[in-house]
C-alpha positions, 0 to 999 in steps of 0.5 A, spaced: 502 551 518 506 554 524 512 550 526 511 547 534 518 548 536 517 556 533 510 557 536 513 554 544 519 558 544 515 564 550 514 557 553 521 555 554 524 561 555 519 564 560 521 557 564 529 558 562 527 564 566 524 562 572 529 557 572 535 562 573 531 566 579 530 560 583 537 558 581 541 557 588 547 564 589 554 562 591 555 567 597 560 571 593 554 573 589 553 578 595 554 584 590 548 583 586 542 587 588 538 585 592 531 586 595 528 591 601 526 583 604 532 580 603 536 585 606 532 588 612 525 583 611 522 587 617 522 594 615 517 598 615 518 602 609 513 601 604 514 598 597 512 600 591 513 600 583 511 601 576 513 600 568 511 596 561 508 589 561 509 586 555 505 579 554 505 572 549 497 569 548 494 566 543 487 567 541 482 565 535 475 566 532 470 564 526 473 564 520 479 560 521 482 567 525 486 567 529 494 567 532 500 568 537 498 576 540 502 580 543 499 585 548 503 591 551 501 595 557 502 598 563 502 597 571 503 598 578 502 597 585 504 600 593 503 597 600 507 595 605 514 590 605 510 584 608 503 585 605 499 584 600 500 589 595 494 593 591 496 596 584 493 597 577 493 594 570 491 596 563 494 593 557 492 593 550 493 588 543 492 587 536 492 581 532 491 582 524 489 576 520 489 576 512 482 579 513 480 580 520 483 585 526 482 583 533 483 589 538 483 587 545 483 592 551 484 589 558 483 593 565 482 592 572 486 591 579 491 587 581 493 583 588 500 581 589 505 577 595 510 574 595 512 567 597 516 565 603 523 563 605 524 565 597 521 573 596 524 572 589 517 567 587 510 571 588 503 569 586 499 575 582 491 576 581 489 581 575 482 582 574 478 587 571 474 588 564 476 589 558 473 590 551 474 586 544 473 588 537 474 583 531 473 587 524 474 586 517 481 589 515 478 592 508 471 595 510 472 596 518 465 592 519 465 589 527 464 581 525 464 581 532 465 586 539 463 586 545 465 587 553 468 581 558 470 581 565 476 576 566 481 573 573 488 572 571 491 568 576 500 568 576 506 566 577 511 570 578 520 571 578 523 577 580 530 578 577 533 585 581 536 588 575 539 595 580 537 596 586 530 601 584 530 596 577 528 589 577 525 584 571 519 580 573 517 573 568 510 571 569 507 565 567 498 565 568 492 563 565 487 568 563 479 566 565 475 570 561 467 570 557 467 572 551 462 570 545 465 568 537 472 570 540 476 566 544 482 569 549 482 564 555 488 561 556 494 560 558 498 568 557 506 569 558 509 575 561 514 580 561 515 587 566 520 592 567 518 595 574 521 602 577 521 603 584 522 601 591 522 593 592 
């Protein structure tokens, strides 16, 4: 059985980041990047970016399967500053158990904007489908597959990194239906972005 403290530790490392990026900067922290909307919130230009998506889930199934996951993908959006920005998103997973093999592939859109006075807070929706397939890892027999959509609403803190690189950390819960395995829940997530922001 898994120790609570080591199946936490995306949690509390989630929150310690978006502790550090709602931490008030002392003015002499002027020289750290800073965003489009920090710097000239009425402009114009439009703002985009795209990257990797690393995410933390735990997921389970018959047979006493289950486990933490850790799915990978892609994702980008594009709009203007002060807009609701409209991207992509796709990621994909797999969790091996002693007997079973879950593959679990998502797709679909995303709806994001930020929070004011603070533009390093946003909210982001995900939503889409996706497909899941639970084999046994001997035979390669499907105990279980299908398809599901889902809506992934989110927190997000954005931590500039440069001026065209920022790291975003992302707290959300993924509803979703699925038969015989189970995937809804709470999800933590990491993006590395490239762009203008």
């Amino acid at each position: 059985m898994p120790s609570p403290c080591r199946s936490a530790w995306p949690v509390w490392l989630c929150a310690i980041f978006l502790l550090v990026v709602g931490m008030p900067r002392p003015a002499a922290a002027g020289r750290e990047p800073r965003l489009l909307v920090e710097i000239d919130p009425q402009s114009p230009k439009p703002v985009g970016a795209g990257g990797l998506t690393t995410r933390y889930k735990r997921v389970s199934g018959p047979m006493g399967f289950g486990g933490d996951m850790l799915m990978w993908g892609l994702r980008g959006f594009g709009g203007r500053l002060n807009d609701p920005k409209i991207g992509l998103m796709a990621a994909q997973g797999t969790l091996n158990g002693r007997s079973l093999k879950l593959n679990l592939q998502q797709f679909g859109l995303t709806l994001e904007n930020g929070f004011r006075p603070d533009p390093r807070f946003k909210w982001r929706a995900n939503f889409g489908g996706g497909t899941y397939d639970l084999a046994s890892r001997i035979s390669g027999f499907s105990v279980n597959k299908g398809s599901f959509t889902f809506l992934e609403p989110m927190l997000v803190g954005v931590l500039p990194m440069t001026r065209h690189i920022v790291l975003e950390g992302a707290a959300g819960y993924t509803f979703a239906g699925s038969t015989g395995v189970r995937f809804e829940g709470l999800f933590l997530e990491v993006n590395l972005l490239l762009g203008q922001f």
